[in-house]
Z-matrix of the N, CA and C atoms (Angstrom, degrees):
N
C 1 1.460
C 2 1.532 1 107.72
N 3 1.229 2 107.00 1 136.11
C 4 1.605 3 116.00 2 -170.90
C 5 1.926 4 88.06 3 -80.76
N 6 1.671 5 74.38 4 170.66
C 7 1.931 6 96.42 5 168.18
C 8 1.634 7 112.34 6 -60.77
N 9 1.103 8 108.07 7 -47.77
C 10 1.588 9 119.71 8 179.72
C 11 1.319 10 114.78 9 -56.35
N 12 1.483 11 114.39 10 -16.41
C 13 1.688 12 116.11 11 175.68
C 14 1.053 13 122.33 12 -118.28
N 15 1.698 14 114.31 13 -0.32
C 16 1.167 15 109.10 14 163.58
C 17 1.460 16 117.94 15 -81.65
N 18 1.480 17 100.97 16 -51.12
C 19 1.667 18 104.76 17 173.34
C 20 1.230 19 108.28 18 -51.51
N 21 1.563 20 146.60 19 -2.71
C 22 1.384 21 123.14 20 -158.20
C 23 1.608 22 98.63 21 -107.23
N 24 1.865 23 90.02 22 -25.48
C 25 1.560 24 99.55 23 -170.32
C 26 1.780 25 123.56 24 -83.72
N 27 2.075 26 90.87 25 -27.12
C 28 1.667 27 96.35 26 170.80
C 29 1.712 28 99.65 27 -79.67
N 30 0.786 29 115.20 28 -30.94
C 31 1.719 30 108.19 29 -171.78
C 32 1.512 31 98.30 30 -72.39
N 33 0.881 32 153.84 31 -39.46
C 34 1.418 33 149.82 32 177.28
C 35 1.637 34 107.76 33 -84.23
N 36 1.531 35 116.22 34 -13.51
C 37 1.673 36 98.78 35 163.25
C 38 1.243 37 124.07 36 -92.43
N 39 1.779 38 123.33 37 1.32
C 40 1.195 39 151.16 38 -167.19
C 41 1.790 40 103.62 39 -92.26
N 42 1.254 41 97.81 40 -35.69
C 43 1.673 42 125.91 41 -158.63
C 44 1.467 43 107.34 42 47.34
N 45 1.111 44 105.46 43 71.14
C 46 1.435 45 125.14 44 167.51
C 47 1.627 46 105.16 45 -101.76
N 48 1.573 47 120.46 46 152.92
C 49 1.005 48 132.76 47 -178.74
C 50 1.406 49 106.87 48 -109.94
N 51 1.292 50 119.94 49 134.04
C 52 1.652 51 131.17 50 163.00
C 53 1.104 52 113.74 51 -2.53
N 54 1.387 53 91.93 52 -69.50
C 55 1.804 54 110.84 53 -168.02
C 56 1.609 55 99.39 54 -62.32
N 57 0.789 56 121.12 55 -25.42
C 58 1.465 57 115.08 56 -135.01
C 59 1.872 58 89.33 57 -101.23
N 60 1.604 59 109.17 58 -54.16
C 61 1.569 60 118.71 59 174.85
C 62 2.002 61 95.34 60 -52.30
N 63 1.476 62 115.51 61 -54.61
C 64 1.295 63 108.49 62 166.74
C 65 1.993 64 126.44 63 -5.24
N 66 1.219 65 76.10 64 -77.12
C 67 1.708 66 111.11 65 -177.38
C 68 1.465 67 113.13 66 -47.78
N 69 1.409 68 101.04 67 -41.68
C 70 1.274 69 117.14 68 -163.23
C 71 1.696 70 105.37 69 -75.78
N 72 1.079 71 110.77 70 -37.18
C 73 1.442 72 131.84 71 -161.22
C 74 1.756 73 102.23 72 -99.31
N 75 1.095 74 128.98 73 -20.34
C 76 1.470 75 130.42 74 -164.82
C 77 1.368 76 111.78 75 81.50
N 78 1.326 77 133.71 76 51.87
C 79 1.271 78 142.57 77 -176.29
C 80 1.422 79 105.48 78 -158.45
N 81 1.713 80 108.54 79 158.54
C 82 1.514 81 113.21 80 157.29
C 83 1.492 82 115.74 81 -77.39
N 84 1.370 83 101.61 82 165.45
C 85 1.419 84 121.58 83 158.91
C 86 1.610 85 128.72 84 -25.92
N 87 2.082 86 93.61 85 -77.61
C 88 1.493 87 91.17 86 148.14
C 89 1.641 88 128.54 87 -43.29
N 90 0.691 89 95.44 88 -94.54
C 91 2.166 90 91.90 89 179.68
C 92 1.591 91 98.61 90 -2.61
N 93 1.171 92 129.31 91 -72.06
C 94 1.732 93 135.52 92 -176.99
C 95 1.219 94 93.34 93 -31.50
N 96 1.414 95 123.07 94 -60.70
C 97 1.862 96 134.30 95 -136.50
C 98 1.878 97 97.05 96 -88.54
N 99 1.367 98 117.25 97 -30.91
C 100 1.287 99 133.25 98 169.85
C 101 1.831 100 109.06 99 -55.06
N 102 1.299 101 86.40 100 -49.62
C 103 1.931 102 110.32 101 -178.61
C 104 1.413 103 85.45 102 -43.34
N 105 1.756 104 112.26 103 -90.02
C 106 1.522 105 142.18 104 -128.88
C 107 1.497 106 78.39 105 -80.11
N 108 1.065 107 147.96 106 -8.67
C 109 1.699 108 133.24 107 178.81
C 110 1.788 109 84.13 108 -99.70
N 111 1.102 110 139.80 109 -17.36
C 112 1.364 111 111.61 110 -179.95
C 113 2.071 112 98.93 111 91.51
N 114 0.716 113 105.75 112 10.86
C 115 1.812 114 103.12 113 -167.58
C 116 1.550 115 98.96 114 -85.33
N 117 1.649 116 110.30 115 -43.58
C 118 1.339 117 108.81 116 176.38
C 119 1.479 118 126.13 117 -131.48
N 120 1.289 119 144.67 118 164.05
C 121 0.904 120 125.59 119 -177.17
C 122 1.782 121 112.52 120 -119.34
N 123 1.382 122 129.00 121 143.06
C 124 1.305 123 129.34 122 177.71
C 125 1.843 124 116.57 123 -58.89
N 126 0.825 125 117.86 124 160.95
C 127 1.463 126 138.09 125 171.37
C 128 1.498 127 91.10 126 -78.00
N 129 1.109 128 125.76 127 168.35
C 130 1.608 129 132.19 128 -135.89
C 131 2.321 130 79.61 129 -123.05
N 132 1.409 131 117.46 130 -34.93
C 133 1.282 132 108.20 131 165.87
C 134 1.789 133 121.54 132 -79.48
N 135 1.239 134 117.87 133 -17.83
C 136 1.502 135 125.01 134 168.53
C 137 1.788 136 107.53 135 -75.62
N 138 1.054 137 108.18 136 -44.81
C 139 1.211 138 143.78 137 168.54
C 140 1.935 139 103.53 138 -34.32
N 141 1.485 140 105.70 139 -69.74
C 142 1.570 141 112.24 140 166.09
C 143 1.153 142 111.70 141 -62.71
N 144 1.602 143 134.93 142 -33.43
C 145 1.356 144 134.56 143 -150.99
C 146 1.730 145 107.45 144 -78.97
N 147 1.652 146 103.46 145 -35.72
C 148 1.276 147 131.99 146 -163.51
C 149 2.001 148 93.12 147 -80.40
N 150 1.264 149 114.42 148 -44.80
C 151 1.355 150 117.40 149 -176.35
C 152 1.816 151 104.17 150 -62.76
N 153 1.668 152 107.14 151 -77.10
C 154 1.746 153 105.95 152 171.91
C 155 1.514 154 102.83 153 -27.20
N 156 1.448 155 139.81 154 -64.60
C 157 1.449 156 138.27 155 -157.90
C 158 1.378 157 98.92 156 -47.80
N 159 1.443 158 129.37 157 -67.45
C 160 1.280 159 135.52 158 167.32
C 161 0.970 160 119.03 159 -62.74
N 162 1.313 161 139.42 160 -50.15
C 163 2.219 162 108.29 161 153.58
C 164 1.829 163 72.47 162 121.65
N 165 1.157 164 119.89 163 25.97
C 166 1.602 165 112.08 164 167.36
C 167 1.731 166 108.25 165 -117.41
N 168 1.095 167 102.86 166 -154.27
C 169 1.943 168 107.55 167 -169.84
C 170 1.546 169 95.11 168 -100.13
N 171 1.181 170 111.15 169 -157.26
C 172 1.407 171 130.24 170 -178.16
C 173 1.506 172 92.58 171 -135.08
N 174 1.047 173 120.88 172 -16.87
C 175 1.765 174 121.80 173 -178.37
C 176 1.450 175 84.33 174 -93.24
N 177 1.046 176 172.26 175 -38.31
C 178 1.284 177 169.48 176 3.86
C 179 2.096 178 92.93 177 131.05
N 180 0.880 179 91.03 178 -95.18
C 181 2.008 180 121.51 179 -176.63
C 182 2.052 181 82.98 180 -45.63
N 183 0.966 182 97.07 181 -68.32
C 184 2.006 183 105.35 182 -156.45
C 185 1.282 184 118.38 183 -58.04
N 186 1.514 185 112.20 184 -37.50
C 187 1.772 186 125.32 185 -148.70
C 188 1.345 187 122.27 186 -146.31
N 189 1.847 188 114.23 187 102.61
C 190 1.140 189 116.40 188 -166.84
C 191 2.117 190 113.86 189 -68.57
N 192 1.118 191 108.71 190 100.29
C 193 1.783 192 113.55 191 165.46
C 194 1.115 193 107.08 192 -129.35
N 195 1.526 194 94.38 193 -156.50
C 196 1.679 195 125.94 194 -167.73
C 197 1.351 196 109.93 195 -84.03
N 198 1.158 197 117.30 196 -26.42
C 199 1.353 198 133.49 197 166.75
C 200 1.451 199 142.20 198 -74.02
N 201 1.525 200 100.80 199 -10.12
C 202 1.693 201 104.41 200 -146.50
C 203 1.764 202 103.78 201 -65.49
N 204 1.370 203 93.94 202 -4.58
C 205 1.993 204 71.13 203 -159.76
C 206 1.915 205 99.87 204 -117.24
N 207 1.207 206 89.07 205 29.42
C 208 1.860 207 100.43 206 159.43
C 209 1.341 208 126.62 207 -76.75
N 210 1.414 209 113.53 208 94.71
C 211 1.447 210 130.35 209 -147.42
C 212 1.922 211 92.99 210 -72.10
N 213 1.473 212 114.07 211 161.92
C 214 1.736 213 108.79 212 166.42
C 215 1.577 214 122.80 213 -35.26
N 216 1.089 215 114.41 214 -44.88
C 217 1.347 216 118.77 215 -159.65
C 218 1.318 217 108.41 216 -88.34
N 219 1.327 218 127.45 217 -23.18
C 220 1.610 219 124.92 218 177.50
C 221 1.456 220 97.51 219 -81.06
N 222 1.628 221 128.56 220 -25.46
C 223 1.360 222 120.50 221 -164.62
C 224 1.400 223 88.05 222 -98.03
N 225 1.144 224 156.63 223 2.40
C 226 1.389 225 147.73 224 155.20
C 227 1.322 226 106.72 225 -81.51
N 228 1.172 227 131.93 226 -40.44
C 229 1.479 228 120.58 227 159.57
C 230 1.327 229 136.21 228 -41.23
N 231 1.189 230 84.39 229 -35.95
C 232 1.735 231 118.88 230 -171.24
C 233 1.820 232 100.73 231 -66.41
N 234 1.506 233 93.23 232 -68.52
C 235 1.762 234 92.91 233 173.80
C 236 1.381 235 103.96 234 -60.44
N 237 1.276 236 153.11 235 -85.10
C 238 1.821 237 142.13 236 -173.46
C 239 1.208 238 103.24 237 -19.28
N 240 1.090 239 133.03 238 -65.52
C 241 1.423 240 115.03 239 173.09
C 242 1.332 241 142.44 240 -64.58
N 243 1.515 242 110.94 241 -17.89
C 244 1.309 243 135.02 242 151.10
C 245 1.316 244 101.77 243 -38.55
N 246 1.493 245 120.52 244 -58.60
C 247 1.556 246 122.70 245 -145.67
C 248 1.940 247 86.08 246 -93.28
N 249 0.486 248 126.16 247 -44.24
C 250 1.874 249 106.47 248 175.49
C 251 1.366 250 119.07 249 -26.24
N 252 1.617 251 95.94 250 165.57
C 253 1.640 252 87.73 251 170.96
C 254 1.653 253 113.24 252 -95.63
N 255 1.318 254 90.35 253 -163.93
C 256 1.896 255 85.70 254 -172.96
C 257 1.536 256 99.59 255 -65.69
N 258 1.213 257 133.10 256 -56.15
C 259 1.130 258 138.17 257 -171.78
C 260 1.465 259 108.25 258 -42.76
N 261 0.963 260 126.82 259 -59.86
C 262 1.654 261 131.83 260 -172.02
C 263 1.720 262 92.29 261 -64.78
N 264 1.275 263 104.32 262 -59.71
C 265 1.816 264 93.16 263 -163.80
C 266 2.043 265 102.95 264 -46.86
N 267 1.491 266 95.45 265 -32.38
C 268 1.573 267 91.41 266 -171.15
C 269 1.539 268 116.61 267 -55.44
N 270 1.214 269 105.18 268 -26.57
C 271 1.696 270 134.92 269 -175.59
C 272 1.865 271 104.78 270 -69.04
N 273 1.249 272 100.42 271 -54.17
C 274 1.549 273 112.63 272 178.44
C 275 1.078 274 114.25 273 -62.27
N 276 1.300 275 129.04 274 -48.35
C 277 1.857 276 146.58 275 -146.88
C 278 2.082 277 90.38 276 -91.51
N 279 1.570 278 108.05 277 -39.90
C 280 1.818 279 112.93 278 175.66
C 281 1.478 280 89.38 279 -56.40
N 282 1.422 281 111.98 280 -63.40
C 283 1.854 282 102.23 281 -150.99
C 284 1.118 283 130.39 282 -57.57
N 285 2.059 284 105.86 283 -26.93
C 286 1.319 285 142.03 284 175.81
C 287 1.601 286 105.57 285 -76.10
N 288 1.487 287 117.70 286 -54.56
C 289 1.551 288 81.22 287 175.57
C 290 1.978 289 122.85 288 -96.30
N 291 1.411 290 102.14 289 30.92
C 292 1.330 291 101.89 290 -176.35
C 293 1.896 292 95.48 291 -82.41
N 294 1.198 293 82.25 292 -46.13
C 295 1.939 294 112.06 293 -168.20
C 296 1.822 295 98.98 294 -54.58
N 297 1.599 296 106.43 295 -52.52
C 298 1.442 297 113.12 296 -172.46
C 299 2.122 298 103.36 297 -64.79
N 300 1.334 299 100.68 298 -37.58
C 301 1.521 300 100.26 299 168.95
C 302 1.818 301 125.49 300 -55.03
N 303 1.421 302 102.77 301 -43.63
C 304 1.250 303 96.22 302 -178.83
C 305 1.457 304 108.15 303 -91.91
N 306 1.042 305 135.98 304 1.83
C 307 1.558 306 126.17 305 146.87
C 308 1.247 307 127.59 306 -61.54
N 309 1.272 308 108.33 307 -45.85
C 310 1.406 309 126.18 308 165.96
C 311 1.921 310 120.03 309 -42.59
N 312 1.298 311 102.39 310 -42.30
C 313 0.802 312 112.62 311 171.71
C 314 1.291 313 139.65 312 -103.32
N 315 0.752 314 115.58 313 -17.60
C 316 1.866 315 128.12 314 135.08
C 317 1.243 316 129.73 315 -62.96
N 318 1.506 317 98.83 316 -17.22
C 319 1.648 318 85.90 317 158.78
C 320 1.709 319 128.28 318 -121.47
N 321 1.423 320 83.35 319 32.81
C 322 1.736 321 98.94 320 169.71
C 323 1.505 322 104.77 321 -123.25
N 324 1.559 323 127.22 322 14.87
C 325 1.127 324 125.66 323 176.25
C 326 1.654 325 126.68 324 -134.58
């Protein structure tokens, strides 16, 4: 997925309006609609401004991986638990995959 479809697709799961992500970012509407058509491309600081507005990454908008659709708030989790010690993360990673098991399994039954 290009840049032009990601922004078109987080800005429309936000339900944000053109104009409105525009505003948000120091730009018009058009300029956004220029973006999401692929016609132009942002400066790499409009570029961040447009990501914070939507509450996603900049690795997110820029760079096709395994990762791309790790919204701010799961990757801030991500670092807090980063910053623990081993012991605590060991504590976190039990509760997480006890929790990830019984979803799993509730939703094959």
């Amino acid at each position: 997925m290009a840049f032009s479809e990601r922004l078109a697709f987080a800005r429309k799961q936000k339900k944000i309006k053109q104009a409105d992500l525009g505003k948000m970012v120091g730009t018009s509407g058009d300029i956004i609609g220029k973006y999401e058509r692929g016609e132009n491309t942002p400066s790499i600081d409009v570029a961040t401004k447009i990501a914070d507005a939507l509450g996603v990454t900049l690795d997110y908008l820029v760079k096709d991986g395994e990762y791309e659709q790790i919204d701010k708030e799961t990757l801030k989790r991500l670092q807090d638990i980063q910053q623990l010690t081993p012991e605590n993360k060991d504590h976190v990673f039990a509760l997480l995959d006890a929790f990830l098991k019984q979803v799993k399994l509730q939703s094959i039954m």
